[in-house]
PDB file of N, CA, C and O in Angstrom:
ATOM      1  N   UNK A   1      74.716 -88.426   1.099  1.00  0.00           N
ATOM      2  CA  UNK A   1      76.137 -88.459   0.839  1.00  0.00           C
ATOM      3  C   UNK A   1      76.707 -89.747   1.437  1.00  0.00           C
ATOM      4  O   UNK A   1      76.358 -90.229   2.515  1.00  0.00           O
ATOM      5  N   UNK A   2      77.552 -90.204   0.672  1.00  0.00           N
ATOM      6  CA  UNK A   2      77.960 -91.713   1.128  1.00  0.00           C
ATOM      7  C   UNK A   2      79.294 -91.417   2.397  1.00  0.00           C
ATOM      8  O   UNK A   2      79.963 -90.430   2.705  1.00  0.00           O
ATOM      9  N   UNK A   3      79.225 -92.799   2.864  1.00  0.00           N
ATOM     10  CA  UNK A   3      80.344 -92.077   3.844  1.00  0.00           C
ATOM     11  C   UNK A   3      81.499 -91.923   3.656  1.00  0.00           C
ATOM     12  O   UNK A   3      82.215 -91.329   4.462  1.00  0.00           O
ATOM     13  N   UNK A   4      82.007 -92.530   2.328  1.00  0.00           N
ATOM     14  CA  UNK A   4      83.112 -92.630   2.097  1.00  0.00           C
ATOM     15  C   UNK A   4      83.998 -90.969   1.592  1.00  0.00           C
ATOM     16  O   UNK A   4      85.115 -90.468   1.726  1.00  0.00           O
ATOM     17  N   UNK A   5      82.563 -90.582   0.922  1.00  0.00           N
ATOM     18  CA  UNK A   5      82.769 -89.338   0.733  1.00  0.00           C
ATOM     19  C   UNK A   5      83.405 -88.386   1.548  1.00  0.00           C
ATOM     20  O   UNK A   5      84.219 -87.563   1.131  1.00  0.00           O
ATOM     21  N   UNK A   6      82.838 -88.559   3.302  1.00  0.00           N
ATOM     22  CA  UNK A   6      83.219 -88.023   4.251  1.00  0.00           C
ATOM     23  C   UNK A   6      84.996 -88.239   4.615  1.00  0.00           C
ATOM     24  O   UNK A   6      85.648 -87.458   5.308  1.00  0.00           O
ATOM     25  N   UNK A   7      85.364 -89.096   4.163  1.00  0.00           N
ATOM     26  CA  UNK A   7      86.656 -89.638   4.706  1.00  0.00           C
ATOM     27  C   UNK A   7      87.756 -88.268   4.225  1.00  0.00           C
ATOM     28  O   UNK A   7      87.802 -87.611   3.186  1.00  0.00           O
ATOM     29  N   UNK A   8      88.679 -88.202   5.663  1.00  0.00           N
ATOM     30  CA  UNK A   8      90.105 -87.480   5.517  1.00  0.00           C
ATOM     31  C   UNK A   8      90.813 -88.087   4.746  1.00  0.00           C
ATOM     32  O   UNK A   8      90.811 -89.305   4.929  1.00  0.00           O
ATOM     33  N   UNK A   9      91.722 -87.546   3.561  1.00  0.00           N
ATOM     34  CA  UNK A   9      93.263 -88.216   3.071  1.00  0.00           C
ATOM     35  C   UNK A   9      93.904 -87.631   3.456  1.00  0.00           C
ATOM     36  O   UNK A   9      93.453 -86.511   3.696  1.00  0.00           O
ATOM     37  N   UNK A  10      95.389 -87.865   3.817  1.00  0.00           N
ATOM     38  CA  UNK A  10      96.538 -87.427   3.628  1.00  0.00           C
ATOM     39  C   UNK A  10      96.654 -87.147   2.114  1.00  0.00           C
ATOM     40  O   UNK A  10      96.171 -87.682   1.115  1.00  0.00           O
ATOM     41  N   UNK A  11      97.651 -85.886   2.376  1.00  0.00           N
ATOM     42  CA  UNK A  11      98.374 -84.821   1.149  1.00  0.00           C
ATOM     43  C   UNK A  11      98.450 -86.235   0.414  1.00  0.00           C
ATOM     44  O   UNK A  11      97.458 -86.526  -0.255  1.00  0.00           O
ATOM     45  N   UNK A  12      99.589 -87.228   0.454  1.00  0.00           N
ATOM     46  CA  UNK A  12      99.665 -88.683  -0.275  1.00  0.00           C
ATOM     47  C   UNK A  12      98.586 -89.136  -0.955  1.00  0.00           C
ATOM     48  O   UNK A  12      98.530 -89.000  -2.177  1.00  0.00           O
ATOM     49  N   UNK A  13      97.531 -89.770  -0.203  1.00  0.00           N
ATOM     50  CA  UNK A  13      96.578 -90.554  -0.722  1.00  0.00           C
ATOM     51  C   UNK A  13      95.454 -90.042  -2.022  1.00  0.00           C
ATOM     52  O   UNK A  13      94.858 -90.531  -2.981  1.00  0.00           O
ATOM     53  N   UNK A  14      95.708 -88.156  -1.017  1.00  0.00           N
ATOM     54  CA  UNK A  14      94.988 -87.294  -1.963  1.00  0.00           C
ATOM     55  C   UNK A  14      95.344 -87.750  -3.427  1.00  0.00           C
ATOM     56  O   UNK A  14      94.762 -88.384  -4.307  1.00  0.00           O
ATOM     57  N   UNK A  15      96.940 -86.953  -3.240  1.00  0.00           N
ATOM     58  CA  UNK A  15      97.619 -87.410  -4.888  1.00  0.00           C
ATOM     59  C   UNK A  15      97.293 -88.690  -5.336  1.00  0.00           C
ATOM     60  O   UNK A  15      96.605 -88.834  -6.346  1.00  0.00           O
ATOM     61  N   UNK A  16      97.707 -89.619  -4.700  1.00  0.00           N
ATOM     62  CA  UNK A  16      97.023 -90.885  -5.363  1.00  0.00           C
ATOM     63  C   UNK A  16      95.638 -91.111  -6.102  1.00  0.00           C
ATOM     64  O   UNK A  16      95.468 -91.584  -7.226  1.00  0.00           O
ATOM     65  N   UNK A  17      95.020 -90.817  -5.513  1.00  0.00           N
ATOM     66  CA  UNK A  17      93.505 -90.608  -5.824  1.00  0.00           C
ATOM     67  C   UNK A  17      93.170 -89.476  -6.869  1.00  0.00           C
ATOM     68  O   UNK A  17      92.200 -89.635  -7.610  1.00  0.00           O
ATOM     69  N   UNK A  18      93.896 -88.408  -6.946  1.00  0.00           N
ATOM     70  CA  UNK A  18      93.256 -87.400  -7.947  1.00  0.00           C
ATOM     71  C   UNK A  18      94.025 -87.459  -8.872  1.00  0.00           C
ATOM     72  O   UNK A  18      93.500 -87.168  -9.947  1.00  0.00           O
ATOM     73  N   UNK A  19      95.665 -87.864  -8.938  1.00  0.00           N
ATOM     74  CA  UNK A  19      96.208 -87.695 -10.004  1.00  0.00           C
ATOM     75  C   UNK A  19      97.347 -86.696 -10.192  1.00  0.00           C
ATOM     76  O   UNK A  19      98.246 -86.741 -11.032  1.00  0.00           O
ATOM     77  N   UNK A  20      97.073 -85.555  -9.002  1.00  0.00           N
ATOM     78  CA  UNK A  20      97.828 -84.159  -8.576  1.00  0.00           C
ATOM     79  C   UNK A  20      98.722 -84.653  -7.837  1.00  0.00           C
ATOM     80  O   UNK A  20      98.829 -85.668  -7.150  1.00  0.00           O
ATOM     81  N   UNK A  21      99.329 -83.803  -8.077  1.00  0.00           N
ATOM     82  CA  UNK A  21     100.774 -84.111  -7.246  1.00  0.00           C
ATOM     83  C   UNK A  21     100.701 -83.377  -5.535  1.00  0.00           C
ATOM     84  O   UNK A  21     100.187 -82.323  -5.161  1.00  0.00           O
ATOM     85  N   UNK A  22     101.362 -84.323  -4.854  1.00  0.00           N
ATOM     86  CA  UNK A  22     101.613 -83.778  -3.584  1.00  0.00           C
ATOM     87  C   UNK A  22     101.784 -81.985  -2.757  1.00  0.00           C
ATOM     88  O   UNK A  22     101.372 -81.406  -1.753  1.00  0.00           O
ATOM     89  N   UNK A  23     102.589 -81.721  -3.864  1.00  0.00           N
ATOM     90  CA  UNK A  23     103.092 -80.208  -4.037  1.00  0.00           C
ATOM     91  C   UNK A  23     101.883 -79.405  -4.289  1.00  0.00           C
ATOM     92  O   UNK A  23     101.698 -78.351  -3.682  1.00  0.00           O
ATOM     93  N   UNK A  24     100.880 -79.955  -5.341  1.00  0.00           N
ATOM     94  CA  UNK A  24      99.978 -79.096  -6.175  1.00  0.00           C
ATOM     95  C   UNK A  24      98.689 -78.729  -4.891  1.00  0.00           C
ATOM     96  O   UNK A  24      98.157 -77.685  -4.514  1.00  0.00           O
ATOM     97  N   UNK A  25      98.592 -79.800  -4.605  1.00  0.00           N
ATOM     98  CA  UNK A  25      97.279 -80.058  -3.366  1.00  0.00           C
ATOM     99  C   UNK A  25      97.905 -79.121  -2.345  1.00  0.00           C
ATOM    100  O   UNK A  25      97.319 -78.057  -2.145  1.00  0.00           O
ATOM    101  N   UNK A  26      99.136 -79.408  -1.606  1.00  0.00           N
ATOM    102  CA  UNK A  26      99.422 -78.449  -0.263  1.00  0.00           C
ATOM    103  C   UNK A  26      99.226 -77.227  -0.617  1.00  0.00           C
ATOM    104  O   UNK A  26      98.837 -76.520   0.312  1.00  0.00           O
ATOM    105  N   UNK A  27      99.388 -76.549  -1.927  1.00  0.00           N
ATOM    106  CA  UNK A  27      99.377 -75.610  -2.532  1.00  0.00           C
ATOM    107  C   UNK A  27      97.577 -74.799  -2.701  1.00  0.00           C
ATOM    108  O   UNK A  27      97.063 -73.773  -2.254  1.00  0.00           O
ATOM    109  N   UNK A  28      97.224 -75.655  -3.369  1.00  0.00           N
ATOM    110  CA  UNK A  28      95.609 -75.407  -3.157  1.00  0.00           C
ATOM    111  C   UNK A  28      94.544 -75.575  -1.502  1.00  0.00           C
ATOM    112  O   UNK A  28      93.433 -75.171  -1.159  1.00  0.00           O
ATOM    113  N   UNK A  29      95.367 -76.184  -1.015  1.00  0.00           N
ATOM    114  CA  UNK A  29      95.109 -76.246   0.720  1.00  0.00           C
ATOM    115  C   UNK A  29      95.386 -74.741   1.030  1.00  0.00           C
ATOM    116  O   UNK A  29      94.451 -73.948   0.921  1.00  0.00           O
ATOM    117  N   UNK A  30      96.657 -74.296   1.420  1.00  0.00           N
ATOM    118  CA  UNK A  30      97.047 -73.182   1.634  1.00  0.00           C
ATOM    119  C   UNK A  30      96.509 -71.510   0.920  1.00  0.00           C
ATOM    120  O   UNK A  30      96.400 -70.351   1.321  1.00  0.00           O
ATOM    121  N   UNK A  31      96.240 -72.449  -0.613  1.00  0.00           N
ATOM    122  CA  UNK A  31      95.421 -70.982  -0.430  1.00  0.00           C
ATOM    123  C   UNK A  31      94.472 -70.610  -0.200  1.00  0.00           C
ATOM    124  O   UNK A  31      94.067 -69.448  -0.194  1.00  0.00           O
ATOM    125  N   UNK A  32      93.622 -72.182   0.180  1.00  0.00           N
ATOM    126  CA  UNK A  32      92.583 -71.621   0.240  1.00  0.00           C
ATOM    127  C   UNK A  32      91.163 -72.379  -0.746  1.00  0.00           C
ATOM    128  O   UNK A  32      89.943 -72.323  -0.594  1.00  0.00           O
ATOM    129  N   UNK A  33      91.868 -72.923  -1.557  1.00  0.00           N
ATOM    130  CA  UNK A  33      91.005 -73.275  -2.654  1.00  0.00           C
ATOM    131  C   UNK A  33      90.268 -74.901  -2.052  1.00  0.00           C
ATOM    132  O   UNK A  33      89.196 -75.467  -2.267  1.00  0.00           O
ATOM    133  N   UNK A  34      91.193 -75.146  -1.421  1.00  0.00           N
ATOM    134  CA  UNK A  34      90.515 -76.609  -0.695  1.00  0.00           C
ATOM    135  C   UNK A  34      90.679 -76.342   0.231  1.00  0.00           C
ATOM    136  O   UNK A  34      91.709 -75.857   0.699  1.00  0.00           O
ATOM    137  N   UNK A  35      89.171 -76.718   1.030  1.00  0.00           N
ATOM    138  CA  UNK A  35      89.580 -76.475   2.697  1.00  0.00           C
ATOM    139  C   UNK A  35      90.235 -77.246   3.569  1.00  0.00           C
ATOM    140  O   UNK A  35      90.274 -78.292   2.920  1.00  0.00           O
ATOM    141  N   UNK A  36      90.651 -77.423   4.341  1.00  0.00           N
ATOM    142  CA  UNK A  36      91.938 -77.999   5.245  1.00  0.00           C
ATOM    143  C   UNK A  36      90.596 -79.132   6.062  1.00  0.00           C
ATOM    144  O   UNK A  36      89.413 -78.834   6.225  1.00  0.00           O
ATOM    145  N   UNK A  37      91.207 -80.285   6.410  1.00  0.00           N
ATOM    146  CA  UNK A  37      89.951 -81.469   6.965  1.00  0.00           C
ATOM    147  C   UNK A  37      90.915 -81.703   8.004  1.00  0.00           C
ATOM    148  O   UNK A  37      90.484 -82.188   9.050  1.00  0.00           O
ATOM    149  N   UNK A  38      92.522 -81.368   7.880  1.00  0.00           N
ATOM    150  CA  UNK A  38      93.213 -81.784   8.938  1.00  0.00           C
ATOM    151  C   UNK A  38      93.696 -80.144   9.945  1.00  0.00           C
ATOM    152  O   UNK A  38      93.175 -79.030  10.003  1.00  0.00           O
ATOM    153  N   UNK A  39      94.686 -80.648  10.475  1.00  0.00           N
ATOM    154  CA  UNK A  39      95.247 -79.287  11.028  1.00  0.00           C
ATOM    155  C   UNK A  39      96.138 -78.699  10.697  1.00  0.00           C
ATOM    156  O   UNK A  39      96.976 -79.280  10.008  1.00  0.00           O
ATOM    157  N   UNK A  40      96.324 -77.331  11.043  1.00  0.00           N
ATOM    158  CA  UNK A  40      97.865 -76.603  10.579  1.00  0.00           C
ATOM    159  C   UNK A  40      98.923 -77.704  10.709  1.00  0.00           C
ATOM    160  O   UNK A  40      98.834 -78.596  11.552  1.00  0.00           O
ATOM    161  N   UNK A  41     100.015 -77.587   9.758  1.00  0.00           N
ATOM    162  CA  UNK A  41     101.191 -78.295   9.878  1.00  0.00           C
ATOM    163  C   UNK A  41     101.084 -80.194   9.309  1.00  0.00           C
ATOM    164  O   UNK A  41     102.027 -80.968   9.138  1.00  0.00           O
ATOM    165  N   UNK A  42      99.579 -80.458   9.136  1.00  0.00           N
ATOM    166  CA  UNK A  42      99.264 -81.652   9.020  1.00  0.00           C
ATOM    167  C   UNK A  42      97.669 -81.298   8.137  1.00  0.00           C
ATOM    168  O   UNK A  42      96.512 -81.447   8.530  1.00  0.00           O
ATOM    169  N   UNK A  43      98.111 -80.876   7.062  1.00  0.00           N
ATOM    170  CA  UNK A  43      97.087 -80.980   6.214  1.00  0.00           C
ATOM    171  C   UNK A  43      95.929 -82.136   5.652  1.00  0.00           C
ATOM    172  O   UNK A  43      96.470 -83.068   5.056  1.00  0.00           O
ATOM    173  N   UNK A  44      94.886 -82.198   5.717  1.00  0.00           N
ATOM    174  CA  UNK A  44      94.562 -83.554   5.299  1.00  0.00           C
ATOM    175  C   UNK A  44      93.289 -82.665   4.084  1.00  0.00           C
ATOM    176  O   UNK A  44      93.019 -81.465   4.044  1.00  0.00           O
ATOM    177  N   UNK A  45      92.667 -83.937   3.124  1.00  0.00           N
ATOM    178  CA  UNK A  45      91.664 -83.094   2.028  1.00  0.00           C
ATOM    179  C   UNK A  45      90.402 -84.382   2.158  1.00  0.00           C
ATOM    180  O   UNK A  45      90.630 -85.586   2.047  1.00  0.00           O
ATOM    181  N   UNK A  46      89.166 -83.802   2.398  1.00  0.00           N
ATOM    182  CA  UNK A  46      88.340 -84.534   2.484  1.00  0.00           C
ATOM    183  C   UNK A  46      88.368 -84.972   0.866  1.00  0.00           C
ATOM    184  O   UNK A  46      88.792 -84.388  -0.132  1.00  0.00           O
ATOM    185  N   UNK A  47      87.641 -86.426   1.092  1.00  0.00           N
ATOM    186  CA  UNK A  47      87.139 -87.161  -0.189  1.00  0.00           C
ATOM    187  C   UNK A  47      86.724 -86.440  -1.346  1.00  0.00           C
ATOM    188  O   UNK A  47      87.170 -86.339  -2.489  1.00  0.00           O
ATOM    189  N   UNK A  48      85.377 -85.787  -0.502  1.00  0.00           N
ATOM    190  CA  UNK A  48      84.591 -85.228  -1.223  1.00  0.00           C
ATOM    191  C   UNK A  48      84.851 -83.506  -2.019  1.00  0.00           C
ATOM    192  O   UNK A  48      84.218 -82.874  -2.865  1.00  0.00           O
ATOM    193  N   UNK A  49      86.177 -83.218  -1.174  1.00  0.00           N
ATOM    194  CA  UNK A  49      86.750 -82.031  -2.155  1.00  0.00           C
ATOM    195  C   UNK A  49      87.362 -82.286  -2.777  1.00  0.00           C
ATOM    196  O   UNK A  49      87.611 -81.280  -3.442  1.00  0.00           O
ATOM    197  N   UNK A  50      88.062 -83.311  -3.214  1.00  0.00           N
ATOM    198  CA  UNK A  50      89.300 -83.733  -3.899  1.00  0.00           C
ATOM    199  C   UNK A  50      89.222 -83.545  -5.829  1.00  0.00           C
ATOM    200  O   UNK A  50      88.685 -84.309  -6.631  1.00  0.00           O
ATOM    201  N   UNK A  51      89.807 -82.534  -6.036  1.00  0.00           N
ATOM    202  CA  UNK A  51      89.915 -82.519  -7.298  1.00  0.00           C
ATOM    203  C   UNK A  51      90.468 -83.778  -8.640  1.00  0.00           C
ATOM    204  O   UNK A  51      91.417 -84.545  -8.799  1.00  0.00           O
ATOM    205  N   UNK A  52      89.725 -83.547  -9.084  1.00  0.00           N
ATOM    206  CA  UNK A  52      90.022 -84.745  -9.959  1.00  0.00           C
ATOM    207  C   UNK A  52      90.670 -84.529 -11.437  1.00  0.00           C
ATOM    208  O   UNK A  52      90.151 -83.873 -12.340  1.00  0.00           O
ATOM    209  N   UNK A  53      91.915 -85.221 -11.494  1.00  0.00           N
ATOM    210  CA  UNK A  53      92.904 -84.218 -12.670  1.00  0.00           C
ATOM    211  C   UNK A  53      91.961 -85.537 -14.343  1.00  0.00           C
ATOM    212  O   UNK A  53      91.638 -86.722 -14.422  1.00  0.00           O
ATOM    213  N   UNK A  54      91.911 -84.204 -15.373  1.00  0.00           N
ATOM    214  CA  UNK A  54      91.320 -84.823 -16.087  1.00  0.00           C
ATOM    215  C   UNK A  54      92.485 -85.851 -16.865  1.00  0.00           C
ATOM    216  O   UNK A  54      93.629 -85.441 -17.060  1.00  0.00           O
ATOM    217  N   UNK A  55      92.024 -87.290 -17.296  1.00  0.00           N
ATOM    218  CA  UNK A  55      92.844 -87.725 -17.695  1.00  0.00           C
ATOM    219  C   UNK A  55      92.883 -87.324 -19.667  1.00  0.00           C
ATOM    220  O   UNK A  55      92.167 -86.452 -20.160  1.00  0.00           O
ATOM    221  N   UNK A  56      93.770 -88.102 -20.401  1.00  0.00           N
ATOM    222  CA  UNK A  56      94.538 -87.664 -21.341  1.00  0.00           C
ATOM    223  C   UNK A  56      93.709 -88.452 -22.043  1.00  0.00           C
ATOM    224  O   UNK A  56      93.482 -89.591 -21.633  1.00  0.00           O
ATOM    225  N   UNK A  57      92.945 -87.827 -23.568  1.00  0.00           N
ATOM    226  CA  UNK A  57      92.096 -88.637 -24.348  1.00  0.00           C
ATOM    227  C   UNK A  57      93.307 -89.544 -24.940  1.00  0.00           C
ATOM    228  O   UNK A  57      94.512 -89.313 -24.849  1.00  0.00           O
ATOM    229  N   UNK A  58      92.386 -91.102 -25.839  1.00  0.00           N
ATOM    230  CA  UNK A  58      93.470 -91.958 -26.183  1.00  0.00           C
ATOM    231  C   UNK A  58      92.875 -91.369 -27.608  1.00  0.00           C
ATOM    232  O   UNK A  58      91.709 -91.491 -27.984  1.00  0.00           O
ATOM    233  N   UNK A  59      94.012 -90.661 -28.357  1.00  0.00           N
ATOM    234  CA  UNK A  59      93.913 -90.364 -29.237  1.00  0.00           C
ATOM    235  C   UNK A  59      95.022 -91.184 -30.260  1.00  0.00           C
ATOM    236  O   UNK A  59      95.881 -91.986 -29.895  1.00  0.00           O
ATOM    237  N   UNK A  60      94.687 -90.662 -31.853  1.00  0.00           N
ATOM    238  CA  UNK A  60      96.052 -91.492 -32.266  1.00  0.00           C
ATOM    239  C   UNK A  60      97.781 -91.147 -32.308  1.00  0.00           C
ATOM    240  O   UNK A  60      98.454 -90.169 -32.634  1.00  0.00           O
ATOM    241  N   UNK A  61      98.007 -92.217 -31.902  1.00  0.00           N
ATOM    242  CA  UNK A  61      99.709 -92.104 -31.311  1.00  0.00           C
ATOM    243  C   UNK A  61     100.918 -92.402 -32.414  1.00  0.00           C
ATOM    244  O   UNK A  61     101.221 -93.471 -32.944  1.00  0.00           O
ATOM    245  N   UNK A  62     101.504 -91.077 -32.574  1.00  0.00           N
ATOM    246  CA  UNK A  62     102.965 -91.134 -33.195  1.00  0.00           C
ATOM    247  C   UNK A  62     103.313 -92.264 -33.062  1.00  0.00           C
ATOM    248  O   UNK A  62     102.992 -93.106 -32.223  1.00  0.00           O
ATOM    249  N   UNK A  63     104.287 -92.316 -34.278  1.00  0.00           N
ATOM    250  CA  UNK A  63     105.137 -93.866 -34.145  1.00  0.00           C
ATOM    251  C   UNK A  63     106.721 -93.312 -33.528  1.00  0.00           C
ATOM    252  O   UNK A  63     107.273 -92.300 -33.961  1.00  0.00           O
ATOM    253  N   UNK A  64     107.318 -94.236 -32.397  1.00  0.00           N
ATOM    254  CA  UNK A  64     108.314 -93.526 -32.229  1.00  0.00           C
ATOM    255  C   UNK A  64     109.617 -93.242 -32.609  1.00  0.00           C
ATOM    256  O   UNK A  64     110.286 -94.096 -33.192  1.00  0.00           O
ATOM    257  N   UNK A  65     110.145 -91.915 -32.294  1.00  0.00           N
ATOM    258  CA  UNK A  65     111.135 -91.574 -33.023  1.00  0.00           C
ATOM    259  C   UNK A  65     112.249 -92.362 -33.486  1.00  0.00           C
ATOM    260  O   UNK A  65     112.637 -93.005 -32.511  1.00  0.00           O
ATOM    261  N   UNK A  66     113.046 -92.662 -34.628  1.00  0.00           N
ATOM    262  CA  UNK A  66     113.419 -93.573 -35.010  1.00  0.00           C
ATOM    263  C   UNK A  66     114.859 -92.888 -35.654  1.00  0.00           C
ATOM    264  O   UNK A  66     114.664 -92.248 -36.688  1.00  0.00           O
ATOM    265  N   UNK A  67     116.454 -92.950 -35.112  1.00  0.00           N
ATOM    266  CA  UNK A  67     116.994 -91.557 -35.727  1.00  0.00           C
ATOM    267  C   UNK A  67     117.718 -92.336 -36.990  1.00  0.00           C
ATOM    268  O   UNK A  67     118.070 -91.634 -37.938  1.00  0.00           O
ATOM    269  N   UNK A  68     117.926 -93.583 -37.037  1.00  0.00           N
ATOM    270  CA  UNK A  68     117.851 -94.317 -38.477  1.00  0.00           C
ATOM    271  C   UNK A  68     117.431 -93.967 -40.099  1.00  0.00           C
ATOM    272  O   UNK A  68     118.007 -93.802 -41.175  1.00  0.00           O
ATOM    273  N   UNK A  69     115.915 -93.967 -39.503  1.00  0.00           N
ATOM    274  CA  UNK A  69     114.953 -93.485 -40.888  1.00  0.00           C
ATOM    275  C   UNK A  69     115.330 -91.991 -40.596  1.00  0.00           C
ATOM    276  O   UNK A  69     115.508 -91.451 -41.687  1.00  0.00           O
ATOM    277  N   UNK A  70     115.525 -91.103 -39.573  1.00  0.00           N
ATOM    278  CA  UNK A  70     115.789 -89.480 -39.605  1.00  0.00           C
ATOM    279  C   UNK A  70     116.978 -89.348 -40.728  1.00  0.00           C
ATOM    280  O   UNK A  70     117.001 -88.488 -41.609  1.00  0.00           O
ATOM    281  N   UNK A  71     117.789 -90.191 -40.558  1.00  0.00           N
ATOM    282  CA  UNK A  71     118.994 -89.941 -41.001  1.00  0.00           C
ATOM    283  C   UNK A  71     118.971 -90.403 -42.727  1.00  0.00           C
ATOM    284  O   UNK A  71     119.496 -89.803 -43.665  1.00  0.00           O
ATOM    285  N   UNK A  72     118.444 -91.239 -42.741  1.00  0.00           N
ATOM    286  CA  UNK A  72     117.918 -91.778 -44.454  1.00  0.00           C
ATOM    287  C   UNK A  72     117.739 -90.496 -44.995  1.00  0.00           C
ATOM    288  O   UNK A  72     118.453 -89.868 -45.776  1.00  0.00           O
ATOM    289  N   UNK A  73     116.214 -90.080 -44.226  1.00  0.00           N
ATOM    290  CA  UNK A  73     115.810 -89.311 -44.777  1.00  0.00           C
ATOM    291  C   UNK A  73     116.239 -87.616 -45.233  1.00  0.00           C
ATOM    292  O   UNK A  73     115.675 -86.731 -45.877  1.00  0.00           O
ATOM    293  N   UNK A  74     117.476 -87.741 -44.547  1.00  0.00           N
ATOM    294  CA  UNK A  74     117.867 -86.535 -44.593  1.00  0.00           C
ATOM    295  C   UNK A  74     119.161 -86.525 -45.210  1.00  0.00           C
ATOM    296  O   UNK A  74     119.759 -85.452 -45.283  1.00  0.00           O
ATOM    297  N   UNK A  75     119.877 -87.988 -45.842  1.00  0.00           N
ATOM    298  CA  UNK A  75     120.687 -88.221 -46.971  1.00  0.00           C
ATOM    299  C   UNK A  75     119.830 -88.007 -48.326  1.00  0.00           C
ATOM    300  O   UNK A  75     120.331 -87.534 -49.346  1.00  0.00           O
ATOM    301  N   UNK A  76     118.414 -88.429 -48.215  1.00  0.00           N
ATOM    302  CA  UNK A  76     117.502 -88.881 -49.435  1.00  0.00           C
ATOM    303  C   UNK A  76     117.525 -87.293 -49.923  1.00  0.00           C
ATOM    304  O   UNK A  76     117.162 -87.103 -51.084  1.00  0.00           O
ATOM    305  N   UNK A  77     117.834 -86.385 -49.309  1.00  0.00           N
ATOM    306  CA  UNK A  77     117.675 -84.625 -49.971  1.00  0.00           C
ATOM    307  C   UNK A  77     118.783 -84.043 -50.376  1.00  0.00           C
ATOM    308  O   UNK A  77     118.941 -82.825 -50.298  1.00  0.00           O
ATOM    309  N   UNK A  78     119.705 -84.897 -50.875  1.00  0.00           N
ATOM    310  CA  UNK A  78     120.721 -84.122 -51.444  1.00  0.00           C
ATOM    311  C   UNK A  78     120.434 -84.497 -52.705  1.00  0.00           C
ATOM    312  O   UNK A  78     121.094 -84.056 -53.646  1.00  0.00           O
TER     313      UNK A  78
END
């Protein structure tokens, strides 16, 4: 195991690193689901538990909403 693996984050860095929000992690600390690397009142999440939020496939992307052409198009039906 590398050592980096070993390393404490703060609730912060966690989020930074996984993608989860601050809230979500203290939350999974507390219940239990990640074990605590720091102490009561000062939570910290080792490296190596740190959940990793999946990111968002690049799929193909809408063109954006445009209320111009909405509005054409919704004269064009009478």
């Amino acid at each position: 195991m590398q050592l980096a693996a070993l390393d404490d984050l703060t609730l912060a860095e966690a989020a930074q690193e996984s993608g989860y929000s601050v809230d979500h992690l203290e939350r999974l600390v507390r219940e239990g689901k990640i074990s605590n690397a720091g102490r009561r009142g000062k939570p910290m999440i080792r490296r190596s538990d740190l959940p990793i939020r999946p990111r968002k496939l690049d799929g193909p992307r809408l063109p954006a909403y445009d209320p111009v052409t909405d509005a054409r198009s919704l004269g064009s039906r009478r």
